[in-house]
C-alpha positions as CSV (number, residue, x, y, z in Angstrom):
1,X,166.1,76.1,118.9
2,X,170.0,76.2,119.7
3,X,171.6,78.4,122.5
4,X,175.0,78.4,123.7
5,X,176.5,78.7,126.7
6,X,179.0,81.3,128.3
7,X,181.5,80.8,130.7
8,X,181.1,84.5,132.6
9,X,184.6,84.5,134.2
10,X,186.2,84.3,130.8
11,X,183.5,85.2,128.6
12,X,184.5,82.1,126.1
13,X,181.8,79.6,124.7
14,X,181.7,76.9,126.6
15,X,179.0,75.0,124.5
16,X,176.3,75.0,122.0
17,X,172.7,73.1,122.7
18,X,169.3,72.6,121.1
19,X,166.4,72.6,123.0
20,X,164.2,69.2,122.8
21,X,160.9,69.2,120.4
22,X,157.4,68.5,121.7
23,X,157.3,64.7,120.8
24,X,160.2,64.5,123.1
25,X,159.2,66.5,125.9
26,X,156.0,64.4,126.1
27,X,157.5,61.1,125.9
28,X,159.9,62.2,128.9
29,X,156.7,63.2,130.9
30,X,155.1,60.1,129.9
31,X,157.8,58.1,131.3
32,X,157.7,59.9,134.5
33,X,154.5,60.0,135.0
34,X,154.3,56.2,134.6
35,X,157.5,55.9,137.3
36,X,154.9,57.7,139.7
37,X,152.6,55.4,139.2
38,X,154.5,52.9,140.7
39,X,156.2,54.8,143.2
40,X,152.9,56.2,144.9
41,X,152.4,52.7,146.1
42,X,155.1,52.4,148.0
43,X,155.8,53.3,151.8
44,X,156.8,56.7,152.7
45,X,159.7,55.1,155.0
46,X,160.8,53.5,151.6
47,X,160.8,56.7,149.7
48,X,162.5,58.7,152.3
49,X,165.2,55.8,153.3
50,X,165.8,56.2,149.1
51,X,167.3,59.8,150.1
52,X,170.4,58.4,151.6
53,X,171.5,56.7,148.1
54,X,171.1,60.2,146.7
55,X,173.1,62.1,149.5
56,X,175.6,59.3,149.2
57,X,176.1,59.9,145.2
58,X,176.0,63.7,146.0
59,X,179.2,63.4,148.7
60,X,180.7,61.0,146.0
61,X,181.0,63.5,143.3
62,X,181.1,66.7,144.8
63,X,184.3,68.0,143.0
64,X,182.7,67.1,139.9
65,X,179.2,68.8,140.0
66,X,181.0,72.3,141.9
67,X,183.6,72.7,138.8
68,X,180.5,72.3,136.6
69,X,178.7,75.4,138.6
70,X,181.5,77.4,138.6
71,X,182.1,76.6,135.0
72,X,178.3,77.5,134.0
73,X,177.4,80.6,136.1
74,X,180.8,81.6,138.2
75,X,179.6,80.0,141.7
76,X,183.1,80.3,144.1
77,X,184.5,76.8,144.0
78,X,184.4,76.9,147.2
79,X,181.2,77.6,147.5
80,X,180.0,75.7,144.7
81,X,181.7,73.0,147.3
82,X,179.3,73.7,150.3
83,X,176.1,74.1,147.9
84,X,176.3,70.8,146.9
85,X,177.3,69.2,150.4
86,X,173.9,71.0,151.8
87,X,172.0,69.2,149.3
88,X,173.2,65.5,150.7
89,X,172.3,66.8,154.2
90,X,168.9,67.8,152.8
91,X,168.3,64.6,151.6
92,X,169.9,63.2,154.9
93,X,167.2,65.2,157.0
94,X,164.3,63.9,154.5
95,X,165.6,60.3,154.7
96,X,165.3,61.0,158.9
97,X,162.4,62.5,159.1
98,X,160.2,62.1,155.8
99,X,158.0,59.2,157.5
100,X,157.5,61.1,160.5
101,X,156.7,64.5,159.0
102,X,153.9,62.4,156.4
103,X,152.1,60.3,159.2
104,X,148.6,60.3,159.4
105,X,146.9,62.5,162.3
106,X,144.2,61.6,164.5
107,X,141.3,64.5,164.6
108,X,138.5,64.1,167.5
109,X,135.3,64.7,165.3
110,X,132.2,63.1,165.4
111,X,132.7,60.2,163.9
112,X,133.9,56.7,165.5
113,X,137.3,57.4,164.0
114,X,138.5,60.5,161.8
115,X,142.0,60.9,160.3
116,X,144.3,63.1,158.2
117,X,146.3,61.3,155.1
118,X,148.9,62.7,153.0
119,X,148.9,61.0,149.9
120,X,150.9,62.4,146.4
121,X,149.2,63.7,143.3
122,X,151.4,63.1,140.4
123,X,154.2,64.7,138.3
124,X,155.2,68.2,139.6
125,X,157.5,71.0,137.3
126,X,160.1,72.5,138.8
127,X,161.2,75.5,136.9
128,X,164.5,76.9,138.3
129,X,167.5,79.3,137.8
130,X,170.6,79.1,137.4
131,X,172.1,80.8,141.0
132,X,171.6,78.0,143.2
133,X,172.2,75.6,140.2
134,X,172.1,72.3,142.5
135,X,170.5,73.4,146.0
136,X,166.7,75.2,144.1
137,X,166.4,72.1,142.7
138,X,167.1,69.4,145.4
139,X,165.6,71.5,148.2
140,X,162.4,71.3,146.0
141,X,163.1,67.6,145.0
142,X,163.5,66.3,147.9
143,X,160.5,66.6,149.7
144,X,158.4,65.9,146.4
145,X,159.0,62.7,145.8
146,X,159.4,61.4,149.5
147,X,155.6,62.9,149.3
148,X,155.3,60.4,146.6
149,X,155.1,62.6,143.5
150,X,157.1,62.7,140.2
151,X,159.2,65.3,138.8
152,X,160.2,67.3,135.6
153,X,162.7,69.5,136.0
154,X,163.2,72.9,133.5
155,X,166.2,74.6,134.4
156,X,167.9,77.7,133.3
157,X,169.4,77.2,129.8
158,X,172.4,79.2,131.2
159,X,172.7,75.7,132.9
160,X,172.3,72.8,130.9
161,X,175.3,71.0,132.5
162,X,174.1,70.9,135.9
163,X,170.8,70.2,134.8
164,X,171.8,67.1,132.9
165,X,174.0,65.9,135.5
166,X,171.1,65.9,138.1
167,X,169.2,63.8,136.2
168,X,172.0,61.3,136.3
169,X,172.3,61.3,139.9
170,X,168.4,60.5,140.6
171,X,169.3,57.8,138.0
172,X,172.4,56.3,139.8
173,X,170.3,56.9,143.3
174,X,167.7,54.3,142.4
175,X,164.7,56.8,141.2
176,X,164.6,55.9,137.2
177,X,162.5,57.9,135.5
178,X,160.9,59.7,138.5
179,X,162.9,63.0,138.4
180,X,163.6,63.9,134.5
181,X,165.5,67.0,133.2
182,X,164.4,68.5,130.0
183,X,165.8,71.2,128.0
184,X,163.4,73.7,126.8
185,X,162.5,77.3,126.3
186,X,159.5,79.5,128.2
187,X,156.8,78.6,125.8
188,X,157.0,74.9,126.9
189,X,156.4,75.9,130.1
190,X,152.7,77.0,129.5
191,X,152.4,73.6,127.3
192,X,153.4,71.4,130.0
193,X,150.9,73.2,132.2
194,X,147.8,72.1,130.2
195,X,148.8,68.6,130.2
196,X,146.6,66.3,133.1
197,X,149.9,64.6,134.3
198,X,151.2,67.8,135.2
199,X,149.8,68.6,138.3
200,X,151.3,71.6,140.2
201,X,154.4,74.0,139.6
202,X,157.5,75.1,141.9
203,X,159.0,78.1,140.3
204,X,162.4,79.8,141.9
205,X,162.5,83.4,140.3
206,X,161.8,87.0,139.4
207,X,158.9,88.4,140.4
208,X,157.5,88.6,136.4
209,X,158.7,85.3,136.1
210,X,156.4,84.0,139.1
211,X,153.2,86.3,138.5
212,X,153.1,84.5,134.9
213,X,153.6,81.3,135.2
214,X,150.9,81.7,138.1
215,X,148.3,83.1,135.8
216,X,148.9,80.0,133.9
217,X,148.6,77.9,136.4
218,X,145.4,79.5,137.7
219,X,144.1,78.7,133.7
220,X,144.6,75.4,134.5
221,X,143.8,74.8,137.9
222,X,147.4,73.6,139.1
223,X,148.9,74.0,142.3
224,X,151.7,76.6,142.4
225,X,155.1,77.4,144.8
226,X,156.5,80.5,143.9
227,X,159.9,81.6,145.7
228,X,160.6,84.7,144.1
229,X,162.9,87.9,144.7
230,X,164.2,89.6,147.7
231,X,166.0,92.5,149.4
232,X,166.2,91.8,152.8
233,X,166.8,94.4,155.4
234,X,169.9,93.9,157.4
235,X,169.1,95.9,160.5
236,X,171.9,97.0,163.1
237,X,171.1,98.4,166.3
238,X,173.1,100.6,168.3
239,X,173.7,97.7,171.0
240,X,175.1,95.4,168.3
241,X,178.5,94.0,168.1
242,X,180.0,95.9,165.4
243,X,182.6,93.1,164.7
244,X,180.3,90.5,164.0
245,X,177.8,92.7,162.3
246,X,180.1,93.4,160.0
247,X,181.8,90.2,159.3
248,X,178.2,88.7,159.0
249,X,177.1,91.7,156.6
250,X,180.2,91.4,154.3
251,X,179.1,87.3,154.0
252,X,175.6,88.0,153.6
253,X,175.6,90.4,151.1
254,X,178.0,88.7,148.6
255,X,177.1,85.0,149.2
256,X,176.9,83.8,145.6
257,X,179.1,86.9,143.9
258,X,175.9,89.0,145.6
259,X,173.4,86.9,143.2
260,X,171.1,85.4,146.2
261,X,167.2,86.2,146.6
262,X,168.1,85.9,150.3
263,X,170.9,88.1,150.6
264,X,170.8,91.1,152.6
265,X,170.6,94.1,150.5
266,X,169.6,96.9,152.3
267,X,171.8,97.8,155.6
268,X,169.4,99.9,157.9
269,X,172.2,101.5,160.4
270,X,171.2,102.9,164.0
271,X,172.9,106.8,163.7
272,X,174.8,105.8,166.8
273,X,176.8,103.3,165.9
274,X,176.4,104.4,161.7
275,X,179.8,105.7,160.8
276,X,181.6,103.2,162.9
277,X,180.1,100.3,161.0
278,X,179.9,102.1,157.3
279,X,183.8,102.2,157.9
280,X,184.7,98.9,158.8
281,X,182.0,97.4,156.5
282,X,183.7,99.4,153.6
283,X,187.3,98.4,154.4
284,X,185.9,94.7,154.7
285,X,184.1,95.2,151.2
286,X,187.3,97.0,149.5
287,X,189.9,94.0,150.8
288,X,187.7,91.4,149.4
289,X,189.4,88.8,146.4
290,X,187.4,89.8,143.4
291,X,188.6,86.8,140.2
292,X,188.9,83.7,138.6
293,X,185.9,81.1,140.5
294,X,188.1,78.4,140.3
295,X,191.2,79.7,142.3
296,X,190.5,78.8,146.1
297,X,191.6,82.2,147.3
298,X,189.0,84.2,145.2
299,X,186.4,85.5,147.7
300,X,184.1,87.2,144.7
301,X,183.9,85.4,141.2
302,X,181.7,87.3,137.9
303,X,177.8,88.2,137.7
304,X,176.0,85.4,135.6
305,X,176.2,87.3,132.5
306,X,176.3,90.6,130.5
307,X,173.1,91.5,130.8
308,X,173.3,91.3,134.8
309,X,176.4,93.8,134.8
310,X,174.5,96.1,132.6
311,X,171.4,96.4,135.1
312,X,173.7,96.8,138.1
313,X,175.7,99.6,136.2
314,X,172.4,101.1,135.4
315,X,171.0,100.9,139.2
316,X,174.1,102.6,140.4
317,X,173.9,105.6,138.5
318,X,170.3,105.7,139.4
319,X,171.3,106.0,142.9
320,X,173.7,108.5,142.6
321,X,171.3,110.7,140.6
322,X,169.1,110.4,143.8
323,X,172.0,111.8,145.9
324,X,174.0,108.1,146.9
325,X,177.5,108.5,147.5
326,X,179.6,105.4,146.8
327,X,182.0,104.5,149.4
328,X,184.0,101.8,147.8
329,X,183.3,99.7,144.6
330,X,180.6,100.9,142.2
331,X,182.2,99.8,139.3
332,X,183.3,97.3,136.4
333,X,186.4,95.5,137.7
334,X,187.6,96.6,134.0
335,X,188.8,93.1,133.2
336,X,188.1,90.2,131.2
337,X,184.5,88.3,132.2
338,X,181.4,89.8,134.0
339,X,183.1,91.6,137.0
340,X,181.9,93.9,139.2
341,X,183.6,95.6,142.6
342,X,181.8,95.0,145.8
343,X,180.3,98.0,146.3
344,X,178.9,100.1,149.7
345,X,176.3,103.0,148.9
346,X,175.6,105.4,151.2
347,X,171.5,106.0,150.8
348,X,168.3,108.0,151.5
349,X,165.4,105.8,151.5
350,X,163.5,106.7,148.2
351,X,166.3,105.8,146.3
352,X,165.6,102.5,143.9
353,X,168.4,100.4,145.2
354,X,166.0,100.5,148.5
355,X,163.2,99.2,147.0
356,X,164.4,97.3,144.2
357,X,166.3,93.8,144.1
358,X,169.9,94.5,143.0
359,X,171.6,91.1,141.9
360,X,175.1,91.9,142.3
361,X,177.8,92.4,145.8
362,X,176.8,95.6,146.4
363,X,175.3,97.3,149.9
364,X,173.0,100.0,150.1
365,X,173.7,101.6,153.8
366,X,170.3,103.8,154.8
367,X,170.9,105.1,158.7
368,X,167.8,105.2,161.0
369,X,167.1,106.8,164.2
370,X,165.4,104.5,166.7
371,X,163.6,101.2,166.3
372,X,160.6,102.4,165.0
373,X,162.1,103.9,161.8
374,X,164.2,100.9,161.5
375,X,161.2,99.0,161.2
376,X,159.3,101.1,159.1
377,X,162.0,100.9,156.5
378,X,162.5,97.6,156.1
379,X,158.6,97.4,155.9
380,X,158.6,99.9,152.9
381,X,159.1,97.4,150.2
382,X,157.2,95.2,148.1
383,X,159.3,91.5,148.5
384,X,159.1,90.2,152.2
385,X,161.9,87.2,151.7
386,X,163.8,87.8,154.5
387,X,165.4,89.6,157.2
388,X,168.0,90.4,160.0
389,X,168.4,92.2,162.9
390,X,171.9,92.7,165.2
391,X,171.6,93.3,168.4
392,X,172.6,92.0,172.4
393,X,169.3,92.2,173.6
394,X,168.0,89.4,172.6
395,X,164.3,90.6,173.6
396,X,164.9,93.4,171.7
397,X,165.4,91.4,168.7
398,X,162.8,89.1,169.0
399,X,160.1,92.2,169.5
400,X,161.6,93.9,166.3
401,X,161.9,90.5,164.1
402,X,158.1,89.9,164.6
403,X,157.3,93.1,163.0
404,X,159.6,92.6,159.9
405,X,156.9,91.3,157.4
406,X,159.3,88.5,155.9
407,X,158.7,84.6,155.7
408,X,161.6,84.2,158.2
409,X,163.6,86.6,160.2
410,X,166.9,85.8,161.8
411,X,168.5,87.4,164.9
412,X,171.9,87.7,164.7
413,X,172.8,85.2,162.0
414,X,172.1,85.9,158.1
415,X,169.1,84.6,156.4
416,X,169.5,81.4,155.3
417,X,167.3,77.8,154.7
418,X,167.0,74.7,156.3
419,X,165.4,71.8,155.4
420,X,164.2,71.7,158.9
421,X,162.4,74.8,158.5
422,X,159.8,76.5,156.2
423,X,161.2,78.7,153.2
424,X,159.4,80.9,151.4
425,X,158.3,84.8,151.4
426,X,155.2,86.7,151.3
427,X,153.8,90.3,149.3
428,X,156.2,89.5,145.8
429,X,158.4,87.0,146.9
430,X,156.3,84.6,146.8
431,X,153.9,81.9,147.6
432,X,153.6,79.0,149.4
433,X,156.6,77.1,151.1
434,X,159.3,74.8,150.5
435,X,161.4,72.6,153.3
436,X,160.2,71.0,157.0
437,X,157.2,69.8,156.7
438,X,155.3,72.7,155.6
439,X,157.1,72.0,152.0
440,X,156.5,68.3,152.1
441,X,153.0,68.6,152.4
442,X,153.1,71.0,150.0
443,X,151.8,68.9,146.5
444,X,149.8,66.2,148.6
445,X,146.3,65.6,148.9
446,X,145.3,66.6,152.4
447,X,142.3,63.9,152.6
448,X,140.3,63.5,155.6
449,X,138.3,59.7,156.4
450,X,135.5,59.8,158.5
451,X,134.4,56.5,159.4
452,X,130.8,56.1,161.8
453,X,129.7,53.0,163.5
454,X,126.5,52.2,162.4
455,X,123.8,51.6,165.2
């Protein structure tokens, strides 16, 4: 099958590809499935010390792999930039810690001696999109194969660029045919899935995406990590610094031209302090550089494609047929490429846009009356990605971010990942985790040895 490729700023072809044939597809999982073989003997220190040739290559050619981003989906260059730098610090932090987070663990039992082993389990698939064209895929990386494992990487097709030149840079790090790329469409997916080498799947994506792949998954008894959508709540309290709320709102909800499963989506206002921050947040959205990706002072590039601008068009009518009134944006940009203004609507809670992922820079604004309600809200939804809550009272926070239901909850700071810390959601945005060592030990065997002293 051939597909081509669209550059969304400009709308022009950028290339034409054909997806590789079954013969193919096996070979390449042959190959890495043999390159695990090998590599599951060796020391973890050795696998994670391996990282720093990778985060070394990554530094190396960082101009190169953001144009390609930007080229493919309309990444910010300068942002395209940073997403590539946090990958060579992820592998920096594997290459530090890897050994330590793997080591066996002594457990008193009865037995003379009883310990905890992590040991790998084979060829993983990774099956990624195209947002987060480099950072999905090395987050996930990463950690597999210092656990030992192999991987095959399906990317988005909107991608093939990236996906290629990721491949190369395992390559030139030292890892062969470990980590493989292959181009494909969906129904290879459930193929690779009944194959034995194949033994689990990481899938970053919608929630439809997720709950099928999952099913087959389940058919074939394979391990699955699902991080899937998200509309986290942003909430501000009436003690919160307005300023910095705002500034840290504006960044949050259009990190990635507003095509993040972490971004914060719905902005759950304290009626104190509401029409002073819907103000300054809607100046802040209106002054905002919406154009070409490549030109350093462009703050907001194009959506990946025309079917995204369609569904956002279509989810903004739908919220002002349930009474939303549009502040600032709502709108095509009306010029060439997949544009759309950063937008701020002003919501009542049973609209969609407050219980539906919207993949695009715009803000739904809902205002609440005390804590309660605030939490209640952001509660009312069927992801639990992420959260954040703005506030000086610090104890205040901390009591209101451990009733968000959300895989992590920030205070004060956006959502954002760490390879330090577990990612993942709960409800539909997923399951399982990736990053720390919660994602590590992820696709391992957990095997316990029990050894008694005969008497």
């Amino acid at each position: 099958m051939k597909f081509k490729t669209i550059n969304p700023a400009t709308e022009e072809v950028i290339g034409e590809y054909e997806t590789m044939t079954n013969k193919q597809i096996k070979n390449i999982l042959a190959s890495c499935h043999s390159a695990f073989n090998n590599w599951k003997k060796t020391a973890v220190k050795h696998r994670a010390d391996q990282m720093k040739s990778l985060a070394n290559i990554l530094r190396r050619d960082t101009e190169q792999l953001a144009k390609l981003a930007t080229l493919e989906m309309g990444k910010t260059i300068k942002s395209a930039r940073a997403e590539v730098e946090k990958c060579a610090w992820c592998a920096e932090i594997y290459a530090e810690q890897g050994a330590q987070w793997l080591a066996e663990e002594p457990v008193k039992a009865d037995g003379k001696k009883n310990i905890i082993v992590f040991e790998p389990l084979g060829v993983v698939l990774a099956v990624m999109p195209w947002n987060f064209p480099f950072w999905q895929i090395f987050r996930c990386a990463i950690p597999t194969l210092v656990a030992g494992n192999g991987m095959l990487l399906r990317h988005s097709n909107q991608v093939p660029q990236c996906a290629m030149a990721i491949e190369k840079i395992f390559c030139d790090a030292g890892f062969g045919d470990l980590f493989r790329t292959i181009i494909t469409d969906h129904d290879a997916i459930a193929q690779l899935l009944a194959e034995d080498a194949i033994v689990g799947v990481s899938l970053t994506g919608s929630t439809e995406a997720g709950s099928k792949v999952a099913a087959i998954a389940g058919q074939n008894l394979k391990k699955v990590v699902l991080e899937l959508g998200g509309s986290d709540p942003f909430i501000v309290l009436d003690d919160a610094n307005i300023e910095i709320a705002v500034k840290n709102a504006v960044t949050g909800r259009t990190l990635n031209n507003g095509q993040s499963c972490i971004a914060a989506k719905r902005f759950i206002v304290h009626e104190k302090i509401a029409e002073s921050f819907s103000k300054k947040f809607t100046e802040a959205m209106k002054s905002l550089v919406v154009g070409d990706p490549m030109d350093e002072k462009t703050d907001v590039g194009p959506l990946v494609n025309a079917q995204a601008l369609k569904k956002v068009e279509e989810q903004m009518k739908e919220a002002v047929k349930k009474g939303a009134t549009i502040a600032t944006g709502g709108k095509r940009t009306g010029k060439k490429g997949y544009f759309f203004m950063p937008t701020v609507l002003n919501v009542a809670k049973d609209s969609l846009v407050m219980h539906d992922e919207v993949f695009a820079p715009c803000a739904a604004v809902h205002v609440i009356k005390n804590d309660d309600e605030a939490i209640a809200v952001a509660n009312n939804i069927q992801f639990g990605l992420g959260g954040s809550v703005w506030t000086k009272n610090l104890e205040r926070g901390e009591k209101i971010a451990r009733k968000i239901d959300a895989g992590a909850v920030f205070v004060n700071s956006i959502v954002k990942s760490d390879p330090r810390m577990p990612f993942g959601g709960i409800k539909k945005s997923g399951i399982g985790r990736e990053l720390g060592t919660f994602g590590l030990r992820e696709f391992v065997n957990v095997k316990t040895i029990n050894i008694y002293e005969l008497k």
